[in-house]
C-alpha positions, -999 to 999 in steps of 0.1 A, spaced: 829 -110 732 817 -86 704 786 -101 680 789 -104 647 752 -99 641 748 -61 635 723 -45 659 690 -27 651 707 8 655 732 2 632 710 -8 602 686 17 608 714 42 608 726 33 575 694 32 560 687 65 568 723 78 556 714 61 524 679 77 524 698 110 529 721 109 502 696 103 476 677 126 483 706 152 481 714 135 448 682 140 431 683 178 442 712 183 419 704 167 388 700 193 358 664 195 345 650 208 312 626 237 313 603 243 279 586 278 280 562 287 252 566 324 246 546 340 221 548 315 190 584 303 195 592 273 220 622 280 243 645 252 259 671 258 283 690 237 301 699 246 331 710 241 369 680 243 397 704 239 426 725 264 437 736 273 472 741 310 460 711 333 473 713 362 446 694 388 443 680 379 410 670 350 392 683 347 353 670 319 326 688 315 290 671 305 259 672 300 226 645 304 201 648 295 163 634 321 139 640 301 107 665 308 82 694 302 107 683 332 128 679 326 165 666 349 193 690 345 224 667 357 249 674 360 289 645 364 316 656 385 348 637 386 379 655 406 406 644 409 444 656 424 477 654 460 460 681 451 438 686 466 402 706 470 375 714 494 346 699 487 314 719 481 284 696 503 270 709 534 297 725 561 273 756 574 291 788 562 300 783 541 334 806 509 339 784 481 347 748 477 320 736 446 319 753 431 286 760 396 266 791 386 253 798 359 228 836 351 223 847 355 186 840 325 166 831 315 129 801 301 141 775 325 153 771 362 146 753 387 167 725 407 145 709 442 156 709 456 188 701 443 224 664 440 224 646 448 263 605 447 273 591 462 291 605 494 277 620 515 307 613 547 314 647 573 316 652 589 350 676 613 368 712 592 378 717 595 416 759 592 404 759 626 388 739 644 358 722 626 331 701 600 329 696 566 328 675 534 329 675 506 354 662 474 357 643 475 391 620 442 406 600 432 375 604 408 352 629 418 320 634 405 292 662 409 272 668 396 234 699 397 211 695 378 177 719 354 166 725 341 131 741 306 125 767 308 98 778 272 93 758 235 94 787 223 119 783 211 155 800 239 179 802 249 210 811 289 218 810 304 247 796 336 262 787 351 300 760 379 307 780 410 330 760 437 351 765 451 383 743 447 411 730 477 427 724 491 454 754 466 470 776 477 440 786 437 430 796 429 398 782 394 383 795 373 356 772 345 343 790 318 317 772 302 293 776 278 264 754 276 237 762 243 214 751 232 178 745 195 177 731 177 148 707 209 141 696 216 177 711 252 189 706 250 229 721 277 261 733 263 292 746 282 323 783 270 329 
């Protein structure tokens, strides 16, 4: 005759399982990152769990300027050897580093791409000329945004470069929203 009393195994198992699952719930939750750079406070939003092991390691932010002028800026750590070519690189490579913003009435890209530390230019092992790349420091890259309306919007965008030496381009989405005032970036 089976028990209806459940045994000491079974509870223990379950607890555990339980145990288990929250812990792998808690991994995934999004967290909020403030980074004080020079005198403007950065917020991003962003995803800390990923199962991905890339080469690099990017981080979005938005800093307000005043005067509905914003400084979209993106940190880029890359390891393993990796690098990239700058946006910066002046000749005709497929494959710098660069941000994208769909068309909108909303936001309006000012100036050019903005990178520190400055890279030095160097003889491209594809062929003559030269070029700048991205090697395993930390980059920083700026483009300024200017907000032209007092309406809550969300636009998208994605950052595109190619990772070298294995040759893989990457496409990282984004969404940066407007609400009540508050311009924020979010990986998507």
């Amino acid at each position: 005759m089976r028990s209806l009393i459940p045994n000491q195994k079974t509870n223990t198992m379950k607890t555990l399982f339980a145990i288990g699952l929250s812990i792998l719930g808690f991994g995934c939750i999004d967290k909020t990152t403030t980074v004080n750079s020079e005198d403007l406070a950065y917020t991003s939003t962003y995803n800390t769990h990923s199962k991905r092991t890339d080469p690099y390691d990017v981080k979005l932010f938005v800093g307000d300027e005043g005067n509905n002028t914003y400084n979209l800026t993106i940190f880029m750590k890359l390891s393993g050897g990796s690098f990239i070519l700058s946006p910066l690189s002046p000749n005709d490579y497929v494959g710098h580093f660069t941000i994208r913003i769909d068309e909108n009435p909303h936001l309006m890209e000012l100036e050019n791409i903005s990178e520190t530390p400055a890279l030095l230019e160097q003889v491209s092992p594809w062929g003559e000329g030269l070029v700048k790349f991205v090697k395993e420091e930390d980059t920083k890259f700026r483009q300024k945004l200017v907000v032209k309306t007092q309406e809550d919007f969300e636009v998208s965008g994605w950052l595109q470069f190619v990772i070298e030496a294995r040759c893989i381009p990457e496409k990282i989405p984004f969404l940066i929203s407007n609400k009540e005032g508050v311009l924020t970036i979010k990986k998507t």
